[in-house]
C-alpha atoms as an extended CHARMM CRD file, in Angstrom:
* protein
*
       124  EXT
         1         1  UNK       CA              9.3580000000       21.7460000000       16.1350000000  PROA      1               0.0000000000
         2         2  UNK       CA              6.9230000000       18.9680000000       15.4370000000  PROA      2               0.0000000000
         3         3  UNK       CA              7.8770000000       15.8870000000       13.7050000000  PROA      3               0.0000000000
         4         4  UNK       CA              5.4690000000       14.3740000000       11.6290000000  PROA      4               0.0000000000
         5         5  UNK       CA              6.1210000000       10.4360000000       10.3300000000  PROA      5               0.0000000000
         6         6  UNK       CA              4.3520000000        7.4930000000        9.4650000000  PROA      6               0.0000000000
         7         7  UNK       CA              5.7960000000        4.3370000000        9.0170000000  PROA      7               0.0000000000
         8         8  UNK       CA              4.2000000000        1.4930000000        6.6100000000  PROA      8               0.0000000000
         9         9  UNK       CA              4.2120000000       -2.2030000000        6.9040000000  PROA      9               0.0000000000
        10        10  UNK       CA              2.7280000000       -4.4730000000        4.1180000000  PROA      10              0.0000000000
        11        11  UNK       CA              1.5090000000       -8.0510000000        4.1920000000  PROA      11              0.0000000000
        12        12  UNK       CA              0.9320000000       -9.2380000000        0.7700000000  PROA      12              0.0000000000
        13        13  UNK       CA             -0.8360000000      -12.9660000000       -0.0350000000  PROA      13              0.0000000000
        14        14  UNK       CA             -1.5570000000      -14.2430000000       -3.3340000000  PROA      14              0.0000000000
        15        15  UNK       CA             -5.0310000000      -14.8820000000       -4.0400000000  PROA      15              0.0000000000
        16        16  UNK       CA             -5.9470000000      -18.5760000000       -5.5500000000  PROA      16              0.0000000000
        17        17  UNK       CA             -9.5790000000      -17.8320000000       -5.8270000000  PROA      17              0.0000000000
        18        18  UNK       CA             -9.0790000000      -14.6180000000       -7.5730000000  PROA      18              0.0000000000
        19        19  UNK       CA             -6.6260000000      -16.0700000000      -10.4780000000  PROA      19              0.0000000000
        20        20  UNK       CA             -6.9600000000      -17.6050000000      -13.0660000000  PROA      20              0.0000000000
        21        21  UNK       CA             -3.2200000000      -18.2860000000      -14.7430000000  PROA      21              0.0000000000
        22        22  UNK       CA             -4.6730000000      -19.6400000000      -18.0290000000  PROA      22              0.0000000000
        23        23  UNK       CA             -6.4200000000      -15.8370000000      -18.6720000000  PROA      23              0.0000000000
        24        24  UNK       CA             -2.5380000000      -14.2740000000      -17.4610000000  PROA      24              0.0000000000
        25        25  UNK       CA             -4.5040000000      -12.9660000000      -14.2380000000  PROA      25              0.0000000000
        26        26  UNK       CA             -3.2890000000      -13.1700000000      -10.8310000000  PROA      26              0.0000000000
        27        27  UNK       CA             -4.7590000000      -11.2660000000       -7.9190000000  PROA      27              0.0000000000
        28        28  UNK       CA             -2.7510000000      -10.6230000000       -4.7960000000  PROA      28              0.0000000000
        29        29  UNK       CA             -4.4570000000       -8.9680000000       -1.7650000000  PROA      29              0.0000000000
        30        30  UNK       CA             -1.9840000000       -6.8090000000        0.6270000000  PROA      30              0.0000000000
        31        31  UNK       CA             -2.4640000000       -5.4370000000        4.2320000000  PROA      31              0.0000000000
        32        32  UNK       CA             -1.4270000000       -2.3470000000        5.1620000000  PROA      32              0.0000000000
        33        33  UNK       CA             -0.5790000000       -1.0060000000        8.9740000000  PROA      33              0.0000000000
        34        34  UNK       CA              0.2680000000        2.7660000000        8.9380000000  PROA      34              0.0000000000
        35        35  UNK       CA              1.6350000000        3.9350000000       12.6670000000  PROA      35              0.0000000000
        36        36  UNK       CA              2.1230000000        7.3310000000       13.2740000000  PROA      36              0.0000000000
        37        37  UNK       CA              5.2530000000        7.5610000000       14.9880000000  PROA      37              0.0000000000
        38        38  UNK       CA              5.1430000000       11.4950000000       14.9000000000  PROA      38              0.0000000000
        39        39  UNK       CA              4.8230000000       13.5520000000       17.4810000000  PROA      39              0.0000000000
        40        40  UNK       CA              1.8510000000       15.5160000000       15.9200000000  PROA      40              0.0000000000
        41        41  UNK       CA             -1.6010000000       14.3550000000       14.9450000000  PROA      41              0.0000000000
        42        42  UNK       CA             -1.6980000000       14.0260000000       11.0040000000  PROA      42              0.0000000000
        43        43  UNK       CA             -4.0570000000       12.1570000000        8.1780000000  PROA      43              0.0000000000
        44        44  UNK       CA             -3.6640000000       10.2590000000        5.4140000000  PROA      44              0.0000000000
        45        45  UNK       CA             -4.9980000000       12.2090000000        2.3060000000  PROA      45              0.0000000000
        46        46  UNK       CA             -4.1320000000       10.4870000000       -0.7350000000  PROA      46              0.0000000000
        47        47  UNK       CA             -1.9850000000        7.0050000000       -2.4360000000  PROA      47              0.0000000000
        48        48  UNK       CA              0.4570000000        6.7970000000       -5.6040000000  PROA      48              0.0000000000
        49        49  UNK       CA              0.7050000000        2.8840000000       -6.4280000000  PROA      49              0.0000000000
        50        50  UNK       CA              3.5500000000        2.1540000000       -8.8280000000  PROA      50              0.0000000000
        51        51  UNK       CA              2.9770000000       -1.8660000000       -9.6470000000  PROA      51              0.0000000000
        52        52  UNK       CA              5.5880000000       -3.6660000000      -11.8780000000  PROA      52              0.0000000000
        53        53  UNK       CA              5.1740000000       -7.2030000000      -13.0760000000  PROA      53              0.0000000000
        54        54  UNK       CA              7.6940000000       -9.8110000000      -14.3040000000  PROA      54              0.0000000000
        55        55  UNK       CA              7.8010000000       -7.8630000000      -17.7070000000  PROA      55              0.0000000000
        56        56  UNK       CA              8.4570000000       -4.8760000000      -16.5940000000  PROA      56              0.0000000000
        57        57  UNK       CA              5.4090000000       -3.6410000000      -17.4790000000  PROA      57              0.0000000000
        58        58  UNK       CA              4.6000000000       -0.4000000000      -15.0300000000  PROA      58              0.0000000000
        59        59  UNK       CA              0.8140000000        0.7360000000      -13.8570000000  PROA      59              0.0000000000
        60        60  UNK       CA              0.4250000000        3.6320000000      -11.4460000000  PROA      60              0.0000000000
        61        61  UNK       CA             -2.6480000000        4.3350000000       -9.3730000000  PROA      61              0.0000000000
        62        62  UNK       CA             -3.3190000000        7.4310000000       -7.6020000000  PROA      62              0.0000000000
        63        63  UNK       CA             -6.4840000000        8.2180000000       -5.4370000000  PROA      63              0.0000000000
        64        64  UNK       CA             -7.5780000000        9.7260000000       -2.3200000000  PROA      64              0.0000000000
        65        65  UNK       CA             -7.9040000000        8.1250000000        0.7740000000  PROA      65              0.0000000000
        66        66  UNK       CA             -6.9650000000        4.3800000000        1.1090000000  PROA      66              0.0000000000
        67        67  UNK       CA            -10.5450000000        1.8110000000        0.8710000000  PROA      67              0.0000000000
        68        68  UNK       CA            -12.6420000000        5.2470000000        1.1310000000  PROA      68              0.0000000000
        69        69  UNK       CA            -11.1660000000        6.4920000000        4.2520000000  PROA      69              0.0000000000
        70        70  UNK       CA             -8.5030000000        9.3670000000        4.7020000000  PROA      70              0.0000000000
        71        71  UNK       CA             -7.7480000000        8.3710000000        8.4540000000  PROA      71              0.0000000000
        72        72  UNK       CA             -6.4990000000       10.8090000000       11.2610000000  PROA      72              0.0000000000
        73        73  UNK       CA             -4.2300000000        9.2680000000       13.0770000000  PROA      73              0.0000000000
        74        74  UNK       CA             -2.8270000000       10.8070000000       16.5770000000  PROA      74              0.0000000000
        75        75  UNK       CA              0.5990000000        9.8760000000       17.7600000000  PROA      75              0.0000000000
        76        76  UNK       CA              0.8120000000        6.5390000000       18.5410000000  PROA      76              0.0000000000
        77        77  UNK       CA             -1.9280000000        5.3780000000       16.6480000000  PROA      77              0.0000000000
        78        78  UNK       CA             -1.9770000000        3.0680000000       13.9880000000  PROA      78              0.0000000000
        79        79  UNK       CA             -4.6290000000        2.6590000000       10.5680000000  PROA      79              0.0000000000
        80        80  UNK       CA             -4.8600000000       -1.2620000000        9.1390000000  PROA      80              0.0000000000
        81        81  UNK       CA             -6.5430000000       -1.4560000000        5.8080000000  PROA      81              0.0000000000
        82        82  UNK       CA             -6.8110000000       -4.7560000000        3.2090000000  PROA      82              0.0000000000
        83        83  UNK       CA             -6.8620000000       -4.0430000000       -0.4580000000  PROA      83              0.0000000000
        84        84  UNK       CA             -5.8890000000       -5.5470000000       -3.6410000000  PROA      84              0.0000000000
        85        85  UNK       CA             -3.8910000000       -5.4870000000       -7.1840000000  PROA      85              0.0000000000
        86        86  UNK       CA             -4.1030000000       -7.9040000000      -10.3090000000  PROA      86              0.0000000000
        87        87  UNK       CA             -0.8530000000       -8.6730000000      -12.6320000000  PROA      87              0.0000000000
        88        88  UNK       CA             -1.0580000000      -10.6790000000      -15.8710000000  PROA      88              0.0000000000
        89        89  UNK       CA              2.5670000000      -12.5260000000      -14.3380000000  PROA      89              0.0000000000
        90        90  UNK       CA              3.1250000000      -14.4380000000      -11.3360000000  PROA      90              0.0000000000
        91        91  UNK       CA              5.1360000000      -12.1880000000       -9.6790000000  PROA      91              0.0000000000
        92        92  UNK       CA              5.4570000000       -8.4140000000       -9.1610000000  PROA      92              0.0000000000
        93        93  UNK       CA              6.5600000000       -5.5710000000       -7.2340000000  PROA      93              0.0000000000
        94        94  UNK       CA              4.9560000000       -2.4610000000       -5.6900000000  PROA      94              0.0000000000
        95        95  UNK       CA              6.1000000000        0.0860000000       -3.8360000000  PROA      95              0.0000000000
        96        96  UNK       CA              4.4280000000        3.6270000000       -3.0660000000  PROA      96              0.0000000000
        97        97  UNK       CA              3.2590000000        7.2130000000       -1.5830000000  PROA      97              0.0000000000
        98        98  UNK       CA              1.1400000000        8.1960000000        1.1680000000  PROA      98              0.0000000000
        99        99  UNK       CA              0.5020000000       11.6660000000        0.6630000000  PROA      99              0.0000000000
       100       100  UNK       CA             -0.3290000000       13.1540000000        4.0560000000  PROA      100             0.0000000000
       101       101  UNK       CA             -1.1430000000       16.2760000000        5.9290000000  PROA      101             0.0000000000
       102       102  UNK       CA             -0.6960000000       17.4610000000        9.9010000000  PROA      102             0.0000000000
       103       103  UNK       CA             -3.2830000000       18.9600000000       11.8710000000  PROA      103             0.0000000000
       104       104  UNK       CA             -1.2400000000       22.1660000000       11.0280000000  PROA      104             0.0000000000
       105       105  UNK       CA             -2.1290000000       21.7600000000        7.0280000000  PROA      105             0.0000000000
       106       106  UNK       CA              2.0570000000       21.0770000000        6.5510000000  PROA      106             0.0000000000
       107       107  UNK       CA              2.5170000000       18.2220000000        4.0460000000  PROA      107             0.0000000000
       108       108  UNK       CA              4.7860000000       15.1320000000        4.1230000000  PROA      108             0.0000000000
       109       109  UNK       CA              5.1770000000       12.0260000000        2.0000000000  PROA      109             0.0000000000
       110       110  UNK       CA              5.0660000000        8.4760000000        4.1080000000  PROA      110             0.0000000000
       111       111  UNK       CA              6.6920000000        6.2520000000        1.8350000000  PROA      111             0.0000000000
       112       112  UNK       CA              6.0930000000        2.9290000000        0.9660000000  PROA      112             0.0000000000
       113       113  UNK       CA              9.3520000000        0.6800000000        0.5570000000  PROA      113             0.0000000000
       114       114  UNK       CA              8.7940000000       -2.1180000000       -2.0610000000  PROA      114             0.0000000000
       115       115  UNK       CA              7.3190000000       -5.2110000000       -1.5240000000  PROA      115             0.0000000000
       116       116  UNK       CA              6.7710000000       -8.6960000000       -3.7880000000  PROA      116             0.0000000000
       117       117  UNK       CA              3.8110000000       -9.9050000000       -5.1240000000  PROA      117             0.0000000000
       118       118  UNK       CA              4.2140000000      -13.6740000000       -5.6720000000  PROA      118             0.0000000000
       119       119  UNK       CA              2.6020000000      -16.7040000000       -6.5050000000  PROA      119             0.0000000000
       120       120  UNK       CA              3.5900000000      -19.0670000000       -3.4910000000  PROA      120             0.0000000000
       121       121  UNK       CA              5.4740000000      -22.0430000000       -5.0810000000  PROA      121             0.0000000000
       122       122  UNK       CA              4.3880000000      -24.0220000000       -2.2210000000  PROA      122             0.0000000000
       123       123  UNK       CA              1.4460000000      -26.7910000000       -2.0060000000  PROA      123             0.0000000000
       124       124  UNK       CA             -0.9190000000      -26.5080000000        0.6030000000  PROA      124             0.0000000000
């Protein structure tokens, strides 16, 4: 019996250049590493996003692929991709879905534990 997992790791940085606090808007970029630590070759096919900010305030994106790409990743193998999200607070959360698919057309979810977005109190 096959085993099919992928395991995500996120880097998230706030974006200074992108925001602008006195419009509420703060951009954060966020790295993703997906590994397939399955024993079976599978791909990425689609996302679910769910992005909270300080409020509470909820979006959810869903799409196909990850930065136009629904990568096919053998065992062992490993898919990095850089994207981005904009809150109107400082800080945030997300957490998500990778919807994906084996070789063998069998579907299983690689989730996405939740990670903070947040404007570095630090001066650099």
């Amino acid at each position: 019996m096959s085993h099919p997992q992928f395991t995500c790791a996120v880097v998230p940085q706030f974006l200074e250049e992108q925001s602008n606090p006195a419009q509420q808007e703060y951009a954060f970029s966020y790295t993703v590493t997906i590994v397939n630590n399955g024993d079976v070759a599978a791909q990425l096919i689609g996302r679910h996003w769910v992005i909270t900010d300080a409020t509470g305030h909820v979006e959810e994106v869903r799409g196909l692929g990850v930065v136009g790409h629904q990568p096919m990743l053998k065992p062992g193998e490993k898919f990095e991709y850089t994207s981005w999200a904009r809150l109107t607070t400082p800080h945030g959360l997300m957490q998500g879905t990778f919807f994906c698919m084996t070789d063998e057309a069998h579907p299983f979810d690689a989730p996405i534990e939740p990670f903070s977005l947040a404007r570095s109190q630090s001066l650099h």
